[in-house]
C-alpha positions as CSV (number, residue, x, y, z in Angstrom):
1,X,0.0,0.0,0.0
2,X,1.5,3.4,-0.9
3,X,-0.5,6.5,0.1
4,X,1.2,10.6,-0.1
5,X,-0.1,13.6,0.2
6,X,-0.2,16.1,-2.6
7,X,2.9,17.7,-1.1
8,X,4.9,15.3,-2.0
9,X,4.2,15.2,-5.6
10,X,3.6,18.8,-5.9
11,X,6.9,19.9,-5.2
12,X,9.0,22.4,-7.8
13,X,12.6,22.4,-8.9
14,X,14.2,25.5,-8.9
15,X,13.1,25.5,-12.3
16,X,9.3,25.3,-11.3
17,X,8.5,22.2,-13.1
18,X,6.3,20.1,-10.8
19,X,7.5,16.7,-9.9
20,X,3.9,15.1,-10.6
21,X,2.0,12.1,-9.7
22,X,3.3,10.1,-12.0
23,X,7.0,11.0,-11.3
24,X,7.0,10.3,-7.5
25,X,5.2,6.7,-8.7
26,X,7.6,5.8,-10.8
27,X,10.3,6.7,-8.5
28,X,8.5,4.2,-5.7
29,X,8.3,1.9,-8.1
30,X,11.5,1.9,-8.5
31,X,11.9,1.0,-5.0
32,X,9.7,-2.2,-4.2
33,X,12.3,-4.2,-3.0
34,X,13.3,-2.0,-0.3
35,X,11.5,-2.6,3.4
36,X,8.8,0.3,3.9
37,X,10.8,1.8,6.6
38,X,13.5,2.5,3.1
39,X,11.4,3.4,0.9
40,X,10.0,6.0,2.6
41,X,13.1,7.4,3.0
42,X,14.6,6.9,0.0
43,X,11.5,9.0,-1.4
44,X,11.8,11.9,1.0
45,X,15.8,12.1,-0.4
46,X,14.5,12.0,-4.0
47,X,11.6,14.6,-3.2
48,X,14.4,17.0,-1.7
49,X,16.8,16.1,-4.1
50,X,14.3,16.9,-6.8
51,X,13.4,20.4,-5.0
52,X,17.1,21.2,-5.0
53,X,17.1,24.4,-2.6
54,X,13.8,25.6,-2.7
55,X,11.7,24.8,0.6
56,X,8.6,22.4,0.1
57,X,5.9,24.4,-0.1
58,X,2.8,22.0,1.7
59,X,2.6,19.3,4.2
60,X,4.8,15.8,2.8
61,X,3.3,12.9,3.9
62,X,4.2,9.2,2.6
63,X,2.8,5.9,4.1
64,X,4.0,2.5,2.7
65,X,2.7,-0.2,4.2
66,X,2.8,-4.3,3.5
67,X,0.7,-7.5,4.9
């Protein structure tokens, strides 16, 4: 189960271009074979990465879950 809040897809490069819903999925997607616990983080790093220096501008919120 993923779940994120529109922060963490709506977040801008310094160039302004959005990162997208279907950029921060493919990116997860990229990660299955992590534990949750990693892939959560490994998606905040790409989400700031991604941002470069500017601040995020909402709430981020990511949940990955398994059972």
């Amino acid at each position: 189960l993923f779940l994120a809040s529109d922060g963490a897809w709506e977040v801008r490069n310094p160039a302004g271009d959005m990162l997208g819903i279907d950029g921060l999925i493919a990116h997860a997607a990229t990660l299955r074979s992590l534990s949750p616990v990693d892939q959560v983080e490994q998606l905040f790093s790409y989400i700031h990465e991604f941002a470069g220096d500017r601040p995020l501008e909402d709430d981020c919120t990511i949940v990955v879950s398994r059972f």
